[in-house]
Legacy VTK file of the C-alpha trace (Angstrom):
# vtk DataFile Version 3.0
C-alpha trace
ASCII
DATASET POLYDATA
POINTS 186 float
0.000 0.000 0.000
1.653 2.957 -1.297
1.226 6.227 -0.487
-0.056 5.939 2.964
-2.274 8.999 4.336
-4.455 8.413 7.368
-6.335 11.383 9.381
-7.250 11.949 13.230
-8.722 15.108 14.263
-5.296 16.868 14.559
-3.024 14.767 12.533
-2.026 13.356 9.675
-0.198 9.850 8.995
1.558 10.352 5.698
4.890 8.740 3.791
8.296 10.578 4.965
9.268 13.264 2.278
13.305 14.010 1.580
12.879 17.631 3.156
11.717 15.852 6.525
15.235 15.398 7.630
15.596 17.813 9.911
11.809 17.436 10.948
13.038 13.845 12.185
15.789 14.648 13.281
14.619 16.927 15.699
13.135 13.679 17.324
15.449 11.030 16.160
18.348 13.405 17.139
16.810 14.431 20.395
18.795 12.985 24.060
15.452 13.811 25.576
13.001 12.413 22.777
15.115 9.133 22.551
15.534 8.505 26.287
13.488 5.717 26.613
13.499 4.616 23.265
15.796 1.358 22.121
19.035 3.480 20.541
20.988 6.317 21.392
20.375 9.620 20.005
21.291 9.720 16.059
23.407 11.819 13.897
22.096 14.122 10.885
23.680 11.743 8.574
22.024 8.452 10.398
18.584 10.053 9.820
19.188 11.028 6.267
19.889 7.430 5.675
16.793 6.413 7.915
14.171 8.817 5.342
16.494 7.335 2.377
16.125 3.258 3.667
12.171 4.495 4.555
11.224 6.225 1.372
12.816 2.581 -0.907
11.189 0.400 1.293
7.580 2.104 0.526
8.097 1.546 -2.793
8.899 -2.265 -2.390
6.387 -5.425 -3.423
5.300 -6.346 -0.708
5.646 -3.401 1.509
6.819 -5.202 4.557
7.721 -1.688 6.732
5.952 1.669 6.929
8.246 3.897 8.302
6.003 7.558 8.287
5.622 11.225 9.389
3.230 12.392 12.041
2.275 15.982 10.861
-0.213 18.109 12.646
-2.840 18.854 9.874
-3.167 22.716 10.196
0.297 23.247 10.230
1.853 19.909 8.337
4.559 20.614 10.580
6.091 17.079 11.579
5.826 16.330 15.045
6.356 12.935 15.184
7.882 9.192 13.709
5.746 6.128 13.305
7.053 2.616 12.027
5.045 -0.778 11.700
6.747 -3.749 10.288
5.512 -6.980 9.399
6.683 -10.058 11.849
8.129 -12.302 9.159
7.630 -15.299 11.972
3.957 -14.161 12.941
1.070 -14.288 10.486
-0.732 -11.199 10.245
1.388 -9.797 12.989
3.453 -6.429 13.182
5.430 -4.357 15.617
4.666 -1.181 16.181
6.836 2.147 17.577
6.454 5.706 17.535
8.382 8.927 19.069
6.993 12.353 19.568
9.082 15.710 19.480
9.572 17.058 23.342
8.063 20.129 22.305
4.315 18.231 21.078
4.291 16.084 24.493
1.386 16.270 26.866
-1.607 17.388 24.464
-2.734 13.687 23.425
-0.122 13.716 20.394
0.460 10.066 21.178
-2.644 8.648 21.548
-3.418 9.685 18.374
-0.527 8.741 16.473
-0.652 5.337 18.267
-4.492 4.906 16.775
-3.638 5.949 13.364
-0.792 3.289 13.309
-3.258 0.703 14.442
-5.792 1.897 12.223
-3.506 1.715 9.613
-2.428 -1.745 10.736
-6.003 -3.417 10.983
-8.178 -1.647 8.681
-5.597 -1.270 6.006
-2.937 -4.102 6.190
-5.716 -6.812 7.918
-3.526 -7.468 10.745
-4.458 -9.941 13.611
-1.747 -8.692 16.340
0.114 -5.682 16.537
2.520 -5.336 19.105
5.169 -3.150 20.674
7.644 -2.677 23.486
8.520 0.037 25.669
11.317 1.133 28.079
9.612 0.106 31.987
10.758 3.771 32.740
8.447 5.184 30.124
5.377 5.832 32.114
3.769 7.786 29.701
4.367 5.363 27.021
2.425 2.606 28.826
-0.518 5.470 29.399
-0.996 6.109 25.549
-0.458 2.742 24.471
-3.442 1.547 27.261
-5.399 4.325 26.636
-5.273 3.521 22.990
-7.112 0.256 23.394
-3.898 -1.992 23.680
-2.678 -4.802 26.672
0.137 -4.709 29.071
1.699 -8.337 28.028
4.516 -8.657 30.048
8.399 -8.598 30.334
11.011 -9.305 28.025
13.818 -9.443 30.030
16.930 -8.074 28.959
15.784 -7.213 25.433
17.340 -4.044 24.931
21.332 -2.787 25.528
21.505 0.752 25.456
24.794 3.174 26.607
26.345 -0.266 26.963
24.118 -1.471 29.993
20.882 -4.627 29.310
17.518 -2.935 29.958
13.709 -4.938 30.128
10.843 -3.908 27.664
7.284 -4.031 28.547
5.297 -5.611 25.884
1.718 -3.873 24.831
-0.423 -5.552 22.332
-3.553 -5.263 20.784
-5.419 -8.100 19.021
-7.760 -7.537 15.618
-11.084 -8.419 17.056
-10.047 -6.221 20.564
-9.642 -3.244 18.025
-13.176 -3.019 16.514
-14.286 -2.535 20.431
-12.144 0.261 21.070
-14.478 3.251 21.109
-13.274 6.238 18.730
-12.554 8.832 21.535
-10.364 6.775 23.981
LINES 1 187
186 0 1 2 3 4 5 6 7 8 9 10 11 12 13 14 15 16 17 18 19 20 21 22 23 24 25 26 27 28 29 30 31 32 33 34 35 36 37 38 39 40 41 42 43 44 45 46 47 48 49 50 51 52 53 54 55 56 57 58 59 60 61 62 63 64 65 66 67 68 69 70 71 72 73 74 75 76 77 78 79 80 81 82 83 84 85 86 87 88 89 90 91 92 93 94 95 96 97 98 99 100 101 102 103 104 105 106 107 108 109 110 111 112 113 114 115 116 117 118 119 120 121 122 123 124 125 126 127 128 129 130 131 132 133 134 135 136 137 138 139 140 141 142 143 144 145 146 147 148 149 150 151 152 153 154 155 156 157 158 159 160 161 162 163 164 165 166 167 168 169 170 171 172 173 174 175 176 177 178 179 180 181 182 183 184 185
């Protein structure tokens, strides 16, 4: 499915663009944006090649990753990074990940984005599972991805090395059938 381009009330789920560099790197590149996130901040360079890798792999048969912008829709201003990719050893099954810019935290940003991505995932790709992790430290994380409609799994222990120390993640799912009960406004 190529070009993606999904709507919420405030934003808009659409394929990266080459003059979103700087756009994601002001996430990608952020020490506070990528805190809790599974990598350490990234260089200019690294996220030129991330929008280069993301823009050829929308154009591949079959699409197995959708790496897109978040941009508000008044503004198109990019305020955030979304990725599913398909689980080659799952059937209809995906992970899932997004990061916000500091400076669009705390206004329901992430919610949205997160509901988009799964509406993209079910609706459009006809999913069964979508799942992602998170950093146990990243309390708001686990309050968007609930209040989105998704379940706290469990523990992978030891999943992630970051600045050269082992960290958990907290697994979050959501399940097709779960999805079409999730009412519109939570």
């Amino acid at each position: 499915m190529h070009p993606v381009s999904r709507c919420s009330q405030r934003l808009e789920l659409r394929e990266l663009a080459l003059d979103d560099v700087d756009a994601v790197f002001a996430i990608y590149g952020s020490p506070e944006a990528t805190e809790h996130l599974s990598f350490e901040p990234r260089t200019r360079t690294d996220v030129e090649q991330i929008v280069a890798r993301s823009r050829a792999s929308a154009a591949t048969t079959p699409r197995t990753e959708y790496a897109l912008a978040v941009a508000r829709r008044d503004s198109n201003d990019l305020i955030g990074f979304g990725r599913i990719a398909m689980d080659p050893h799952q059937q209809r099954a995906a992970t899932f990940g997004f990061a916000i810019r500091p400076d669009a935290w705390g206004v329901g940003y992430g919610i949205e984005t997160v509901r988009l991505l799964l509406g993209l995932g079910f609706e459009d790709l006809n999913l069964h599972r979508i799942w992602g992790a998170r950093s146990p430290l990243n309390a708001a994380s686990a309050r968007t991805m609930t209040a989105a409609g998704m379940t706290e799994e469990g523990v992978i222990r030891e999943h992630i090395q970051k600045a050269g120390k082992w960290r958990d993640s907290v697994v979050h799912s959501v399940l097709d059938h779960e999805w079409l009960r999730v009412p519109e406004s939570s």
